[in-house]
RODO-2510 file (C-alpha; in nm, 4 decimals, decimal comma):
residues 164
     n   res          X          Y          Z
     1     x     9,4133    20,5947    21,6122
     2     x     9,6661    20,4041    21,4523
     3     x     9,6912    20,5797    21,1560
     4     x     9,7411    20,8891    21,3509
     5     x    10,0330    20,7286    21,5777
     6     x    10,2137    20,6180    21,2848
     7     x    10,1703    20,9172    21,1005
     8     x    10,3128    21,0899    21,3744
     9     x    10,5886    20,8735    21,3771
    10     x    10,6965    20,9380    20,9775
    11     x    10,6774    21,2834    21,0570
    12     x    10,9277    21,2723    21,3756
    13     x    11,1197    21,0815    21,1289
    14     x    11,1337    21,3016    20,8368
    15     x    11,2324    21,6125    21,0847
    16     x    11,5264    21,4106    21,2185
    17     x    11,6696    21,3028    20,8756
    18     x    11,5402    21,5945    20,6300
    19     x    11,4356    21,9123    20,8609
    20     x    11,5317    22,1241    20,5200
    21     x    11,3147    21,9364    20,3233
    22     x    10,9829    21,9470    20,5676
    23     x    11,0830    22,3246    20,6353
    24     x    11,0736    22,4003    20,2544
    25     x    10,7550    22,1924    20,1447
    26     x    10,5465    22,3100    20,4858
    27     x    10,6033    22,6504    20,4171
    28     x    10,5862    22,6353    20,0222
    29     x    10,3090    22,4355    20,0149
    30     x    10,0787    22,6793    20,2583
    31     x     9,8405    22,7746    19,9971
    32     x     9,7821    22,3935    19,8965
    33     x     9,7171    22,3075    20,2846
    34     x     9,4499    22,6293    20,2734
    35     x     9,3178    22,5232    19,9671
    36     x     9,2397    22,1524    20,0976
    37     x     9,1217    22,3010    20,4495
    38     x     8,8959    22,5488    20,2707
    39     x     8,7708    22,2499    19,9633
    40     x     8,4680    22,1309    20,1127
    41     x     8,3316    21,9108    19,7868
    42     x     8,3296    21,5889    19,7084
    43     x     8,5868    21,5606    19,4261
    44     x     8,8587    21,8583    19,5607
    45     x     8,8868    21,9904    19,2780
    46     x     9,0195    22,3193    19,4100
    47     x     9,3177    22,0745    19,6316
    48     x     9,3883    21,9021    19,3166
    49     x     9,4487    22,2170    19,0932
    50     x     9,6004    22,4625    19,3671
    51     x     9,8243    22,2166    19,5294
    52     x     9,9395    22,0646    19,2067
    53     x    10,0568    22,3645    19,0656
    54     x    10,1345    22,5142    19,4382
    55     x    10,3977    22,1599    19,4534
    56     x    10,4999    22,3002    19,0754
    57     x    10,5898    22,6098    19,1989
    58     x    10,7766    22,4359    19,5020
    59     x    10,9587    22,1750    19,3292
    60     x    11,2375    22,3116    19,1065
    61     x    11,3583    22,4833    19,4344
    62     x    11,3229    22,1661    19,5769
    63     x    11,5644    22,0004    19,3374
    64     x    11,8011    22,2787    19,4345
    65     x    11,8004    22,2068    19,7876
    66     x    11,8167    21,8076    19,7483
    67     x    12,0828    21,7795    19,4469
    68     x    12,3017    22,0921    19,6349
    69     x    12,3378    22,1593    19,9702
    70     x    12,0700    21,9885    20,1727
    71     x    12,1713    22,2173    20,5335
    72     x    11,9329    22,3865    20,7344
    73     x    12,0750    22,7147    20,6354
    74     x    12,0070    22,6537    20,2557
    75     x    11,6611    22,6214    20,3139
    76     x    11,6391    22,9166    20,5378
    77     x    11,8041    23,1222    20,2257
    78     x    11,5596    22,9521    19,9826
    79     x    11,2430    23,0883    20,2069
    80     x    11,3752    23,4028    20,2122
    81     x    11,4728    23,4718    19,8448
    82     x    11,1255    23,6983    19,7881
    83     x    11,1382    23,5360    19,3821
    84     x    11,1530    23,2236    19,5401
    85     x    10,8675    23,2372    19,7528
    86     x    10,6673    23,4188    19,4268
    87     x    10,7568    23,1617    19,2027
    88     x    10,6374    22,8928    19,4830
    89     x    10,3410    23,1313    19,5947
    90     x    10,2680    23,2310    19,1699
    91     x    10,2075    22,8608    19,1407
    92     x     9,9422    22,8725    19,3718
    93     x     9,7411    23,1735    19,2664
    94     x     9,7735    22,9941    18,8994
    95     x     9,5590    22,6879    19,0230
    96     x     9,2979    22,9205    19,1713
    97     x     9,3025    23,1646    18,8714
    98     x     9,2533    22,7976    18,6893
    99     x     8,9901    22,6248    18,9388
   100     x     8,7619    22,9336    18,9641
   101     x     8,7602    23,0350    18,5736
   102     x     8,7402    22,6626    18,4234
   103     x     8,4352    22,5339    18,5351
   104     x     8,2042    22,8546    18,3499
   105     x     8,4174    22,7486    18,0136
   106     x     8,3684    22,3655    18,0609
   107     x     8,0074    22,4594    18,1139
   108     x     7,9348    22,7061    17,8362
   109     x     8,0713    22,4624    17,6131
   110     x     7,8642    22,1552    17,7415
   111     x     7,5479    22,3644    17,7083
   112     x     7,6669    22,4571    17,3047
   113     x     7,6910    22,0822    17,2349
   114     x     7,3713    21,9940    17,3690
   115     x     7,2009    22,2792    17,2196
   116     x     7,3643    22,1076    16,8928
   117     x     7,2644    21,7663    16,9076
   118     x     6,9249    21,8799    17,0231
   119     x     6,9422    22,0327    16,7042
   120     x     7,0301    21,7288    16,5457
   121     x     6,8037    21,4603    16,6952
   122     x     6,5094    21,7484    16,5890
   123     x     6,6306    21,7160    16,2290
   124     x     6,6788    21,3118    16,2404
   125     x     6,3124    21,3490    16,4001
   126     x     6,2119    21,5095    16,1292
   127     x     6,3295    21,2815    15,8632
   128     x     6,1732    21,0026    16,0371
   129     x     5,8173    21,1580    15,9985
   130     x     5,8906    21,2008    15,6104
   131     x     5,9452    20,8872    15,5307
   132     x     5,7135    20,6864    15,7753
   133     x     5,4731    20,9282    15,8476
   134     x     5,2755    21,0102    16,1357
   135     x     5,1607    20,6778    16,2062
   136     x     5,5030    20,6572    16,4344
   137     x     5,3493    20,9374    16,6718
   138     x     5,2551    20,7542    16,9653
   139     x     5,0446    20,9053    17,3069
   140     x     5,3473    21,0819    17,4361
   141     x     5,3968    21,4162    17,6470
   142     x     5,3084    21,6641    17,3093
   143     x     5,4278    21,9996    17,5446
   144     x     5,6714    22,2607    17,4871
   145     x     5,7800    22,3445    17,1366
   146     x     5,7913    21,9200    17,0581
   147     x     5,6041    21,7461    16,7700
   148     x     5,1737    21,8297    16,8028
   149     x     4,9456    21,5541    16,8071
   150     x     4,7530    21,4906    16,4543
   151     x     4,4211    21,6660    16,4569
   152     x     4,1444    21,4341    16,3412
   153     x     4,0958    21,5133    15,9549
   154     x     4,4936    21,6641    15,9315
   155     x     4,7059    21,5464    15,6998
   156     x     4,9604    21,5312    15,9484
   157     x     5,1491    21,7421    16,2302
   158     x     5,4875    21,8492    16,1461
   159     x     5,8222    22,0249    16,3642
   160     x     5,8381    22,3563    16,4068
   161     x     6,0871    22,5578    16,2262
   162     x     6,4278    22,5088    16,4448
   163     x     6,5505    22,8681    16,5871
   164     x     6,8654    22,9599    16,4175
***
């Protein structure tokens, strides 16, 4: 409750001293407030990329309004400019283009490296059972396409040949 009372306060604040400011950033930064209403996960991944580059979007036009005229009516004419609001609104649909192709990349490329050192630890595997032998075989899990239990009288069990 107090949090919300003194957040409340700020904000009356901020309107009385910089109404141009809160007009610009509340309306330019719409698709970051959607995007952190509509981010239900635990890390917000989708706030954190839209409204980063949503706030890029906002922010040289935010300079403009803070190091020029900082009047109500200079705002108004920044909202209305129509590259303005695409360059604010661009920035936006940029972090979603980024948060909803990233994440198939990151993973396809996760899934080649571990395909890779699986690949590896097989061939380190391997070496180990040429120079010690199969005497290192213990009673482990021998499914899948993994090393084969010695048969009594066999000379030894080897790897299969990795897939290329």
């Amino acid at each position: 409750m107090r949090i919300l009372v003194w957040g409340l306060l700020i904000f009356m604040l901020l309107l009385i001293v910089a109404l141009p400011t809160v007009m610009l950033l509340g309306f330019g930064m719409l698709p970051g407030l959607v995007a952190m209403i509509v981010d239900r996960t635990e890390e917000r991944s989708a706030t954190f990329c839209v409204g980063g580059l949503n706030f890029c979007g906002v922010f040289p036009y935010l300079m403009d309004l803070w190091f020029g005229d900082h009047s109500l009516n200079q705002a108004i004419t920044l909202l209305t400019d129509v590259f303005a609001l695409a360059v604010m609104y661009g920035g936006a649909c940029m972090g979603w283009m980024l948060y909803l192709s990233l994440p198939p990349v990151i993973a396809s490329f996760i899934q080649v490296m571990s395909e890779r050192r699986l690949q590896q630890l097989r061939k380190t595997q391997r070496e180990i059972l040429d120079e010690w032998g199969d005497e290192v075989i213990t009673d482990a899990d021998f499914g899948g396409d993994e090393l084969m239990p010695p048969e009594p009288g066999d000379a030894g069990a080897r790897l299969p040949a990795p897939a290329e």
